[in-house]
N, C-alpha and C positions, 0 to 999 in steps of 0.2 A: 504494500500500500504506500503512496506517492505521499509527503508530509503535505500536499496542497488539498489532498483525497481526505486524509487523517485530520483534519484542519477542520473542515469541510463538518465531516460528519459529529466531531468534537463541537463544534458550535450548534448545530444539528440539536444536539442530546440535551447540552447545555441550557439551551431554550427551552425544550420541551420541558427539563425538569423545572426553570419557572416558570413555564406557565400552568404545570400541577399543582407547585406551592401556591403560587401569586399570580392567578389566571386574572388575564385582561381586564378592565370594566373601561366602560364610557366615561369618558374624562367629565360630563355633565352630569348622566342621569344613575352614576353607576351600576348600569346592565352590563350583563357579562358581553364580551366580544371575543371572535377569535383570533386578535392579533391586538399588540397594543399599536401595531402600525396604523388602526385603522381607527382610534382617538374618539370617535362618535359610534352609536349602534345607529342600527338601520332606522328606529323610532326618528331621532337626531336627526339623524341627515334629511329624513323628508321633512322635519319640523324648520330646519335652517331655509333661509331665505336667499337665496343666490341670486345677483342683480345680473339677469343676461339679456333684459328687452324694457322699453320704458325709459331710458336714462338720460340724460343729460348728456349731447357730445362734445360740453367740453369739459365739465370737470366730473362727469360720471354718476352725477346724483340720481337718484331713484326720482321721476317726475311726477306729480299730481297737476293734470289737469293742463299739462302741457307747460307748466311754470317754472322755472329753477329758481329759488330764492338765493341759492348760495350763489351763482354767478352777477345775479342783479344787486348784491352789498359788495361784492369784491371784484377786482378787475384781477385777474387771477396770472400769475406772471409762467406758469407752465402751457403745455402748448392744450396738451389734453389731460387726464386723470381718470382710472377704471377702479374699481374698487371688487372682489370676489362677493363679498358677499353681505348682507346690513348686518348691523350694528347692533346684534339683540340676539339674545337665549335661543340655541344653544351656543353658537358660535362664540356670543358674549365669555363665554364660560371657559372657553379653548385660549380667546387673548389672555385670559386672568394667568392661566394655568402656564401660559409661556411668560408671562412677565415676571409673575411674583411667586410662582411657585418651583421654578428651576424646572419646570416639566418643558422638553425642546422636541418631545414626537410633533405639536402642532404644528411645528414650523416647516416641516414637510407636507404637512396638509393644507397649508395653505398658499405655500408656494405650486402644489397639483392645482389646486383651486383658480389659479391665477392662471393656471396655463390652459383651461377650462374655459376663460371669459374668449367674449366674442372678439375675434381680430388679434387673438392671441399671437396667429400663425404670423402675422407682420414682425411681432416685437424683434425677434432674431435677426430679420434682414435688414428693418430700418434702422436697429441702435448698435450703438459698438460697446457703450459699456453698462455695468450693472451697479448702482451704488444705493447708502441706504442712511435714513436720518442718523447722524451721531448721536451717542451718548456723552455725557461730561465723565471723564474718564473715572473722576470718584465715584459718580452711580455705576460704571460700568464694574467698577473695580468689587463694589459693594455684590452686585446684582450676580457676577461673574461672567456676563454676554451682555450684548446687545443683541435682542429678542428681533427689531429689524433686522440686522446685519444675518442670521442666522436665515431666516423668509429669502432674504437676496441672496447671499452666496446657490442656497440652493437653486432658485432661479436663475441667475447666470448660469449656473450645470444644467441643467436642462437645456439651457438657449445658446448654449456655448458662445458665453460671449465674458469677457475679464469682468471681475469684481474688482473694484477699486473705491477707495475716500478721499476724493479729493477735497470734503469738505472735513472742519472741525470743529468740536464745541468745546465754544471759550469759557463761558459763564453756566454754572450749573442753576439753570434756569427753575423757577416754581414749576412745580406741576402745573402741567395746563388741562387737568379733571375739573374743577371749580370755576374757571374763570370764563368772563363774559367776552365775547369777542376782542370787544375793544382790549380790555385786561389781557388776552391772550396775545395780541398783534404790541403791546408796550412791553409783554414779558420777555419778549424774544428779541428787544431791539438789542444790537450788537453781540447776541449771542454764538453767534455761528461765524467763520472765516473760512475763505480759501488759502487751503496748504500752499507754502511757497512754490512746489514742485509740480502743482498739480498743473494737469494737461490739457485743457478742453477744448482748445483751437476748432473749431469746425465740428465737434463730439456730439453725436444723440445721445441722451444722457436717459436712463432709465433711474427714478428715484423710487425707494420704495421705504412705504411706512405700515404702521400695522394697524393703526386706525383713521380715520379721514373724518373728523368733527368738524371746524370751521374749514380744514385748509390753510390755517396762519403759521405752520411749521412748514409744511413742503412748500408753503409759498415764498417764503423767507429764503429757503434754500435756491428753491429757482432761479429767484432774482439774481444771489449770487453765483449760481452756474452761469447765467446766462451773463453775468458779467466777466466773469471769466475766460468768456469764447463758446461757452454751449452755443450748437445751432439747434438743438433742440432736445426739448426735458417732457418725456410722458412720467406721469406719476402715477406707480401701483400701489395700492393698499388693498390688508387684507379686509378689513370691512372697513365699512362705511355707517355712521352717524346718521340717522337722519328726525 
């Protein structure tokens, strides 16, 4: 037997014995499942909301009645924005779990999720690179990841296309859970910079965040791609607020 064979069937076993001890459950509703790959059960996944018709083309908002509010308050400095799926139980349940719980299976499900939305098949050909909201290096340092940065690397792998940061965060900013638009768009003034090194001359810039509320964070970043040379910035999040 080959050590890649022996390998192979060793992980194999290994699994199977947790998942005898410590079998799967739904990261929400905890029903059992048969993989923790699969982070939601069947109930979950038809109760989740997936935004694939109805939306907003340019910042991707879920429409009532043909109106986008979010575009009509903000003149929004990215070109377009998609968002997987709203902002609400179960899915709610899946952000929590990858932020504050150290649990990182979501992060593959919702970068599948992303590759799922409509006009997916573009992202690959139109962008060259894949980047993702900074952390202030103390919360990252605290948190031990940046819960974006995990959603994009995986993305870029799929789209074969470089992960890179060419932004960073200077100011370890308030939470933007509580605050009112306006408080949201003052919290972040001079928050974020472009790295010395970084490269954008001519760059489609893929930005990706893991919630899309007002939009005052990947809008902030925008601005500065786009002043850096971005020729253009689509923004993915995994849900969306509405």
């Amino acid at each position: 037997m080959t050590a890649e064979r022996f390998s192979l069937q060793l992980k194999t076993t290994l699994t199977a014995l947790d998942n005898l001890f410590f079998p799967p459950t739904c990261l929400h509703c905890g029903a059992g499942i048969d993989s923790a790959a699969q982070v939601l059960c069947g109930d979950c996944i038809l109760a989740a909301q997936p935004i694939l018709e109805n939306y907003c083309d340019k910042c991707g908002s879920p429409l009532r009645d043909y109106n986008c509010p979010a575009c009509s308050e903000t003149d929004f400095a990215f070109d377009l924005a998609r968002s997987a799926y709203v902002y609400k139980d179960p899915v709610q349940s899946l952000v929590h779990q990858l932020k504050y719980n150290s649990l990182r299976s979501p992060a593959r499900f919702f970068a599948t999720a992303l590759l799922n939305i409509p006009a997916a098949g573009r992202f690959a050909k139109g962008y060259d690179i894949v980047t993702s909201v900074p952390l202030h290096h103390v919360r990252k340092r605290d948190r031990g990841y940046n819960q974006s940065e995990l959603i994009a690397r995986k993305l870029a792998r799929e789209l074969g296309l470089p992960y890179g940061e060419p932004v960073l965060r200077k100011i370890n900013t308030l939470s933007q859970t509580n605050l009112s638009s306006a408080a949201r768009r003052a919290n972040l003034q001079g928050a974020f910079a472009l790295r010395k090194n970084a490269d954008l001359a001519g760059k489609r810039v893929i930005l990706l965040d893991d919630v899309f509320t007002t939009g005052s964070t990947v809008n902030e970043i925008a601005q500065l791609l786009k002043s850096g040379g971005a020729a253009k910035v689509l923004v993915l999040t995994a849900t969306r607020a509405v």
